[in-house]
ROBA-592635 format. One record per residue: x, z, y of N, C-alpha, C in turn; chain; residue number from 0; residue in one letter. Coordinates in steps of 0.1 Angstrom, whole numbers, m for minus. Example, Ala and Ser with C-alpha at 12.3 -4.5 7.8 and 13.67 -1.06 7.14 Angstrom:
<recs>
     n.u     n.w     n.v    ca.u    ca.w    ca.v     c.u     c.w     c.v   mol   seq   type
     132      78     m57     123      78     m45     132      78     m33     A     0      a
     128      71     m22     137      71     m11     129      79       0     A     1      s
</recs>
This chain:
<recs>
     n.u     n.w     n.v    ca.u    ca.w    ca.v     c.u     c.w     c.v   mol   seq   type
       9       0     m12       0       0       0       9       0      12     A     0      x
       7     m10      22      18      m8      35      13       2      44     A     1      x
      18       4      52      18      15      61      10      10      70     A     2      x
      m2      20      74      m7      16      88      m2      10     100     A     3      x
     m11       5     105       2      m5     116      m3      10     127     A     4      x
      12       7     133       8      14     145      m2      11     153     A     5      x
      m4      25     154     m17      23     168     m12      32     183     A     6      x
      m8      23     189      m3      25     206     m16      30     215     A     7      x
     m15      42     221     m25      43     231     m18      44     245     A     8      x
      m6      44     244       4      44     259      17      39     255     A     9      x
      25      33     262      41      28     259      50      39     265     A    10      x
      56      37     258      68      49     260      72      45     277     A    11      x
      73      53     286      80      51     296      92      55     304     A    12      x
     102      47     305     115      51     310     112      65     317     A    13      x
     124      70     315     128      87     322     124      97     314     A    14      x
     109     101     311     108     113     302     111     114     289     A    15      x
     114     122     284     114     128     272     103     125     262     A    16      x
     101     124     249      88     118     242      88     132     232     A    17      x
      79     140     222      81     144     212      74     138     197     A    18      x
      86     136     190      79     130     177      78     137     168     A    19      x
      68     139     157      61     143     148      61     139     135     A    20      x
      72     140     127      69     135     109      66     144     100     A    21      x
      59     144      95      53     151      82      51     145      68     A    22      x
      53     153      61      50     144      44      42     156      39     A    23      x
      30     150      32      16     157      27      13     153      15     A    24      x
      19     160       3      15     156      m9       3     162     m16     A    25      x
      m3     155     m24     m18     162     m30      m7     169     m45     A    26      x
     m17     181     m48     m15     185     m63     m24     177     m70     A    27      x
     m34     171     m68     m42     165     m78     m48     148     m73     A    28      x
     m44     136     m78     m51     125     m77     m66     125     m75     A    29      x
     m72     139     m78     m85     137     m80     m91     143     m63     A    30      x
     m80     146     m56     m83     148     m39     m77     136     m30     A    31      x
     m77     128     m33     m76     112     m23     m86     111     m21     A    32      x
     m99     110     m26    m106     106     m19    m112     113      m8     A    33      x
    m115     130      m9    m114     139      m4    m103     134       8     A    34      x
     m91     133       7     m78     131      20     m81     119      29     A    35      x
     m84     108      20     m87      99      29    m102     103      40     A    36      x
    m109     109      35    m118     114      39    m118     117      56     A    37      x
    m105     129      52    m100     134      64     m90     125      74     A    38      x
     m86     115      64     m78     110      74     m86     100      81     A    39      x
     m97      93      76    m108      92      88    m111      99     101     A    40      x
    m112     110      94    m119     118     109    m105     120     115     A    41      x
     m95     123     112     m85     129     120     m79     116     130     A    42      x
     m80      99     125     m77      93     127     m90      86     147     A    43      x
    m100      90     141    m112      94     147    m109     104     164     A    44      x
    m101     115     157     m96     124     167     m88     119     176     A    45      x
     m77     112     168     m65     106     178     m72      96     184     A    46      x
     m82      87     183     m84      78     195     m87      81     210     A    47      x
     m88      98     207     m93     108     218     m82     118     222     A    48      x
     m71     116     216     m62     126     215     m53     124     229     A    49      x
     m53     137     238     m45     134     251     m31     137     247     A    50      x
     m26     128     254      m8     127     253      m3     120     242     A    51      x
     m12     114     237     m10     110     225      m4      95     229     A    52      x
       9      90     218      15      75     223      14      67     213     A    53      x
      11      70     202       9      62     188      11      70     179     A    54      x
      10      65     168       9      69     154       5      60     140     A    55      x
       8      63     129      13      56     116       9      65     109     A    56      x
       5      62      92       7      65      86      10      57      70     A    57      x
      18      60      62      23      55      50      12      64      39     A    58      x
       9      54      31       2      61      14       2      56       8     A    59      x
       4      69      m5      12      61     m19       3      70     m31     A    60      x
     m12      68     m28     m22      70     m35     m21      79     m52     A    61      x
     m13      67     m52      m9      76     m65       2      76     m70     A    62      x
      10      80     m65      17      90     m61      16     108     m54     A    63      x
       3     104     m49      m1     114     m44       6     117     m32     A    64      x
      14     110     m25      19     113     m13      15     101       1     A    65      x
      18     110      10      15     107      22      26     112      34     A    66      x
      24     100      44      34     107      56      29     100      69     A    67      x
      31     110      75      27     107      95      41     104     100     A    68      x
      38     100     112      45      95     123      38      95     137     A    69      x
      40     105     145      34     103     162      42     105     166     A    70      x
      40     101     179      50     102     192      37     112     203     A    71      x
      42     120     209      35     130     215      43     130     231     A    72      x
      35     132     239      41     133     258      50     146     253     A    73      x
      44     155     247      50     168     251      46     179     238     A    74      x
      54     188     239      45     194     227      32     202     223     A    75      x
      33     205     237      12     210     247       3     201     238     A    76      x
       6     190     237      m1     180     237      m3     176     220     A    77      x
      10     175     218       8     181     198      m2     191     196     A    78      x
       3     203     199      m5     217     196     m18     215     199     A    79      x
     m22     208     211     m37     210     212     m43     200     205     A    80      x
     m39     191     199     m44     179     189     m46     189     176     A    81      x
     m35     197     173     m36     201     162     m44     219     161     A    82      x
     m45     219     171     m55     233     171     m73     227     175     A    83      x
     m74     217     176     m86     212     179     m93     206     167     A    84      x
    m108     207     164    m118     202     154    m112     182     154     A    85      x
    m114     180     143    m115     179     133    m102     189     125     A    86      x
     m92     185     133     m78     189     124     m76     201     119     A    87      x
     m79     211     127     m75     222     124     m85     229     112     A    88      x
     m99     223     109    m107     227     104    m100     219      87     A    89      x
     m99     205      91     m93     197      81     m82     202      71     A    90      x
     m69     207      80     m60     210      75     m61     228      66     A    91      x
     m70     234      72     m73     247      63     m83     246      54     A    92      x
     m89     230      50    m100     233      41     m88     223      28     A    93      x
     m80     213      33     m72     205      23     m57     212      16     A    94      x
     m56     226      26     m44     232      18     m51     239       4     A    95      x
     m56     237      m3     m55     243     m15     m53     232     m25     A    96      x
     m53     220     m21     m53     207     m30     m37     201     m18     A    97      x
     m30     207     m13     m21     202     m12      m9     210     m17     A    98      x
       3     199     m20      15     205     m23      23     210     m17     A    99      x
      41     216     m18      46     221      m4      48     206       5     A   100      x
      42     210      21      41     200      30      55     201      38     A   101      x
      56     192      46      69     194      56      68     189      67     A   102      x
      70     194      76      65     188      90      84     186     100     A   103      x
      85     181     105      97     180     117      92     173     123     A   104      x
     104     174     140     100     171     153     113     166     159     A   105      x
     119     157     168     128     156     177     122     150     190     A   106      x
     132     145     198     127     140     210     135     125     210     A   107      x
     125     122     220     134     104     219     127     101     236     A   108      x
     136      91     238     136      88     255     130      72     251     A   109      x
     124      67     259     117      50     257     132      39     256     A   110      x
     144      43     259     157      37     257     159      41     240     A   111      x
     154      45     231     153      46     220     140      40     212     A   112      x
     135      31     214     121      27     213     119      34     204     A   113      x
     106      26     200      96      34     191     101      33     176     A   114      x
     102      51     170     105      55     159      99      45     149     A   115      x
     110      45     138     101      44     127      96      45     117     A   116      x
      89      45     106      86      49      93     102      55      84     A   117      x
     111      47      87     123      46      81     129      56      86     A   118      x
     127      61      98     135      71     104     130      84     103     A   119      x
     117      83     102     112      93     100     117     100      89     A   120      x
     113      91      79     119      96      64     131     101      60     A   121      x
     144      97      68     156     102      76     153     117      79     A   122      x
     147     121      93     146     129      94     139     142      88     A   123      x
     131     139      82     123     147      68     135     146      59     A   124      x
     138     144      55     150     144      41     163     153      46     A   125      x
     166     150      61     178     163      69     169     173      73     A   126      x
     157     175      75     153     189      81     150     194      73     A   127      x
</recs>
């Protein structure tokens, strides 16, 4: 399955600082995809509304059971309140019992580093 194509809601802009966001979310059981996809509807739902928000991706490997994000965030205000806000936050405490150990990491990148990617992310997840 290829990776969602990015979805841009702002371009990176010369001078500030960006914060990026990778995580890898594996299921314990095949028999919660459809259940995840579920959520990854609505969460995907969320980000069209999500402030500070610059894009985002996601990679799945169905069965395999794994999954991984990619955002780019203004700031980290702006992560946190995406991720303390409905759908997600309700999302992610009802799918931790059907997920495995998860991993999340963060760096910063300036628009003279364009936009991350799947490849890097996975870089970064694998050193953090």
């Amino acid at each position: 399955m290829p990776d969602l194509p990015w979805t841009s809601r702002t371009e990176l802009e010369p001078g500030p600082e960006y914060l990026v966001m990778a995580s890898h979310l594996p299921l314990n059981r095949i028999s919660a995809t459809v259940r995840f996809f579920r959520a990854v509807s609505a969460v995907r739902k969320q980000l069209a509304g999500a402030d500070g928000l610059v894009g985002y991706t996601l990679r799945a490997k169905p069965l395999a059971r794994d999954y991984w994000t990619l955002s780019v965030w203004r700031d980290e205000a702006a992560l946190r309140g995406f991720m303390r806000t409905s759908p997600h936050v309700q999302i992610m405490t009802s799918l931790k019992p059907v997920m495995g150990p998860t991993k999340f990491v963060t760096w910063r990148i300036s628009a003279a580093d364009g936009r991350p990617t799947m490849t890097g992310a996975l870089d970064h997840l694998a050193a953090g």
